[in-house]
C-alpha positions in Angstrom: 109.0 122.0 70.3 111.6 119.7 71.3 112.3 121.3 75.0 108.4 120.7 75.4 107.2 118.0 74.5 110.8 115.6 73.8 109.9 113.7 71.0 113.3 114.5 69.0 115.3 112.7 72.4 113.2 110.0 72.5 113.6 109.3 68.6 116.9 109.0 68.8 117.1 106.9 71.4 115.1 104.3 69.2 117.6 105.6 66.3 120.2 104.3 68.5 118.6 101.2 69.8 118.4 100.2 66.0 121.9 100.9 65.2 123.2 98.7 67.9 120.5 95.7 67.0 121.9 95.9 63.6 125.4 95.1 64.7 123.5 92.2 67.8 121.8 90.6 64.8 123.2 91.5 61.6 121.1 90.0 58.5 118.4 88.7 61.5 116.9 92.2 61.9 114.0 92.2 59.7 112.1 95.3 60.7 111.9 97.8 63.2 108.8 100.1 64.4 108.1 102.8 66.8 105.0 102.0 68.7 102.5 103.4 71.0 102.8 107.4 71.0 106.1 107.6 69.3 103.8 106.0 66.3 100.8 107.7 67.0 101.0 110.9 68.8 100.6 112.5 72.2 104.1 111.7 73.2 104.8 113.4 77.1 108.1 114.0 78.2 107.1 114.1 81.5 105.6 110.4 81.5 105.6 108.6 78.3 107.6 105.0 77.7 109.7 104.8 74.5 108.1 101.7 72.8 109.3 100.5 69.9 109.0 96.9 68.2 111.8 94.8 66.9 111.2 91.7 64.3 114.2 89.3 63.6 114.2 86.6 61.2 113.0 82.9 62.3 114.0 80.8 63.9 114.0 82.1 67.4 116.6 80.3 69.2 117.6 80.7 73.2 120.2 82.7 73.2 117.7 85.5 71.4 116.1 86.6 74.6 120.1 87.0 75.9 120.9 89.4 73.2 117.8 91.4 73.9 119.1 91.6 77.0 122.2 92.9 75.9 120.4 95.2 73.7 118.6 97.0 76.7 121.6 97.2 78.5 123.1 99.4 75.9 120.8 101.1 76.2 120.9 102.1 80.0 124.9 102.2 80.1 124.4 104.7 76.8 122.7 107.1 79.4 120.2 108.8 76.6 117.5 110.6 77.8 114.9 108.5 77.9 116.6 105.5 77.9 115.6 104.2 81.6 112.0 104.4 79.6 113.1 102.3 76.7 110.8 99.3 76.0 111.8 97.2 73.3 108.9 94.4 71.9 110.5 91.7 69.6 109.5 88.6 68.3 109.9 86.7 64.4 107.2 87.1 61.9 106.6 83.1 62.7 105.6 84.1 66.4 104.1 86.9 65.5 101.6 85.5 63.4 100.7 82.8 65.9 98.6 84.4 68.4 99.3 81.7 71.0 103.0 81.6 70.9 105.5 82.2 73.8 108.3 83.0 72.0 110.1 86.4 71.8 108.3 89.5 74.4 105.1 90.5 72.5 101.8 91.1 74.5 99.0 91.3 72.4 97.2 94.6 72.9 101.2 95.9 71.8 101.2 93.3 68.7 98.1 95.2 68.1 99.5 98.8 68.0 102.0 97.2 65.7 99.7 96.0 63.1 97.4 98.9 63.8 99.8 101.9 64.1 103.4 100.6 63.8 105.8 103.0 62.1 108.3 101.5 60.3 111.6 102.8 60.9 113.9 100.2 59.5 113.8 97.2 57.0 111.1 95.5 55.5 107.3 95.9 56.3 106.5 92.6 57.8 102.6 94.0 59.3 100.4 92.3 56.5 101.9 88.7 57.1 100.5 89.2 61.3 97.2 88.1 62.5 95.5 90.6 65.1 94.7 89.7 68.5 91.6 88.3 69.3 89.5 90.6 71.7 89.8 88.2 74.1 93.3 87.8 74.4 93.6 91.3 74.8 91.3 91.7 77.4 92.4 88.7 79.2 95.8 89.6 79.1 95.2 93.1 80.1 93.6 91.9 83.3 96.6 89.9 84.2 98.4 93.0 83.5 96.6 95.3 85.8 96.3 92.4 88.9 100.3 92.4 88.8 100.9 95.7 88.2 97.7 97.4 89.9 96.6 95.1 92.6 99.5 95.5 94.9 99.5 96.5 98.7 101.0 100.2 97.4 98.5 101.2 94.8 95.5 99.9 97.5 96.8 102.1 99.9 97.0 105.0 97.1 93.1 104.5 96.5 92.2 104.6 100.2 94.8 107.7 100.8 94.6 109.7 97.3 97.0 112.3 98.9 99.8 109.9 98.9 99.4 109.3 95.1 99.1 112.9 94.8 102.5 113.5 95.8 104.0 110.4 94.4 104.8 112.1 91.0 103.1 112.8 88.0 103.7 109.4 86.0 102.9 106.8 88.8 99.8 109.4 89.2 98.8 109.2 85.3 99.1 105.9 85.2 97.2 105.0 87.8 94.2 106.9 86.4 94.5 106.3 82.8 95.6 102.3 82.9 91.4 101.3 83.5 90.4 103.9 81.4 92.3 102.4 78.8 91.7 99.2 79.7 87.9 99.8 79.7 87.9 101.5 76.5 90.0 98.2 74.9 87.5 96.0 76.3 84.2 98.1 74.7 85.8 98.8 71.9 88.3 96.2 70.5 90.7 99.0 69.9 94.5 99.9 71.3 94.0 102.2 74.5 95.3 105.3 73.1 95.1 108.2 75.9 93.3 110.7 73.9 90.6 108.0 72.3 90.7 106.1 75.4 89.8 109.4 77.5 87.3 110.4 74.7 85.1 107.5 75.0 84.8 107.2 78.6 84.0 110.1 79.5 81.2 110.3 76.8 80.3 106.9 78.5 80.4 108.0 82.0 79.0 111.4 81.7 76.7 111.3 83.7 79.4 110.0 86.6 80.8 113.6 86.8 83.5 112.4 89.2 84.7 109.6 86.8 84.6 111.5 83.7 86.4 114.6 85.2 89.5 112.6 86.9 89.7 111.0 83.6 90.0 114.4 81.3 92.1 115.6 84.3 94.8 112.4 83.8 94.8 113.6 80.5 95.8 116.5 80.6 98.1 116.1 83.5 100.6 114.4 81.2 101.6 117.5 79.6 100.6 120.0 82.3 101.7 118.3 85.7 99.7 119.4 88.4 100.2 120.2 92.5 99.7 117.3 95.0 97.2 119.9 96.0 95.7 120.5 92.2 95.5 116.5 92.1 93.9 116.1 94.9 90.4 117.1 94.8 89.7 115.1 91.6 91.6 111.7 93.3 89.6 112.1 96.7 86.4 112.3 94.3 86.6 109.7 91.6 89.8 106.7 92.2 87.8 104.8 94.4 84.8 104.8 92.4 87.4 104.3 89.2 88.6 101.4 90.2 85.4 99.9 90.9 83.8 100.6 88.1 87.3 99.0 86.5 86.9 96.1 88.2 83.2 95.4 88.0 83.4 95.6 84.1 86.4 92.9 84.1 84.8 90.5 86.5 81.9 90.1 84.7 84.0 89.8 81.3 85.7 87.1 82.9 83.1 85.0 83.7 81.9 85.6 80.5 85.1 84.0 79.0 85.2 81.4 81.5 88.3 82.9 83.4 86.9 81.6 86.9 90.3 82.1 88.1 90.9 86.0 87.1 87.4 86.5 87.7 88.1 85.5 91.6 91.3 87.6 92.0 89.1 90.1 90.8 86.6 90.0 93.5 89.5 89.5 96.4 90.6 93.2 94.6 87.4 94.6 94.5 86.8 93.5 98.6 90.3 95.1 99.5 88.7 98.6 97.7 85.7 98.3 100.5 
């Protein structure tokens, strides 16, 4: 199982990543979790991070964010499988349980997956003293997300040319399909954008878009099967575009809706560059 699928690597990289914290915060360390598919299945070697979620005892002070630092560069010097992929949440159970706080690195739709899905590798369960993201903070923040990631001059010219993405490797290429099917399926449903659910529901939603629902179910299962530029192809050429419209139609109006006038316009500017 392990040479397939590389779940055994990854969890020892966390393993590790907690044995060093341990000796960067001593007594601090209140909890550790893995998150996202280390917590609740489908991990890929090919593509999947290695999330995990890190809770130290208040107060946060400044030097915290240094030490995480430090932590991460353990990490990469350690040269672990996996480690490149390493991403390490952390926060107290004080800014954690405020949904508007700054302090620590803790998005919501991953605070979320921690009160949601979290597995607790180390210490004490902290989950029940957390208050859940509101859906609009996890929507809004998810749009951020995806105009900083997503709405650069690279991933435009991978819509408009699918052939490029194609061929620019399988995780770039599954992330680019699956991030707004996941982020659609948070925004409907409330719920963490697991691949599988995520997949599930929008292509039960879009079925009668062929295009959309097949390059969706294809993302899918390219993660564990990773196909040809030439296998990719076809279903890019078909359904990205239209993807990403469809993405970006659905935020725009959501924004509005909340009264993000500003999100809603960077939005639109996207949407024109599509065409």
């Amino acid at each position: 199982m392990e040479a397939q699928d590389g779940t055994q690597a990854a969890q020892a990289l966390v393993d590790a990543t907690i044995r060093n914290a341990n000796q960067l915060f001593s007594k601090r360390l209140t909890a550790a979790y893995a998150l996202g598919s280390l917590a609740h299945g489908g991990f890929a070697k090919a593509v999947s991070d290695v999330d995990m979620a890190l809770v130290i005892a208040d107060p946060i002070t400044d030097g915290d964010s240094e030490t995480f630092d430090a932590l991460n560069l353990r990490a990469t010097e350690s040269k672990m499988e996996f480690a490149e992929r390493l991403s390490v949440f952390w926060g107290s159970p004080a800014s954690l349980s405020s949904g508007e706080s700054k302090a620590g690195r803790f998005p919501a739709l991953d605070r979320l997956d921690l009160i949601r899905h979290g597995r607790l590798l180390h210490g004490q369960d902290v989950r029940a003293e957390l208050t859940e993201p509101t859906r609009r903070q996890l929507v809004v923040e998810a749009t951020a997300f995806a105009l900083k990631v997503l709405a650069k001059p690279e991933v435009l010219a991978q819509i408009h040319d699918p052939m490029t993405l194609a061929a620019a490797g399988v995780r770039p290429l599954t992330k680019r399909v699956l991030f707004p099917v996941r982020f659609i399926y948070t925004a409907e449903t409330g719920e963490v954008g697991r691949n599988e659910a995520a997949v599930a529901h929008y292509a039960q939603a879009r079925q009668g878009q062929t295009a959309l629902a097949e390059l969706a179910q294809a993302g899918l299962s390219w993660r564990s099967h990773p196909p040809t530029p030439e296998q990719a192809f076809p279903f890019l050429q078909r359904g990205l575009r239209a993807l990403y419209l469809d993405f970006l139609t659905d935020h725009i109006a959501r924004m509005n809706e909340y009264g993000e006038t500003a999100l809603a316009g960077q939005l639109e500017t996207w949407r024109a560059q599509l065409g």
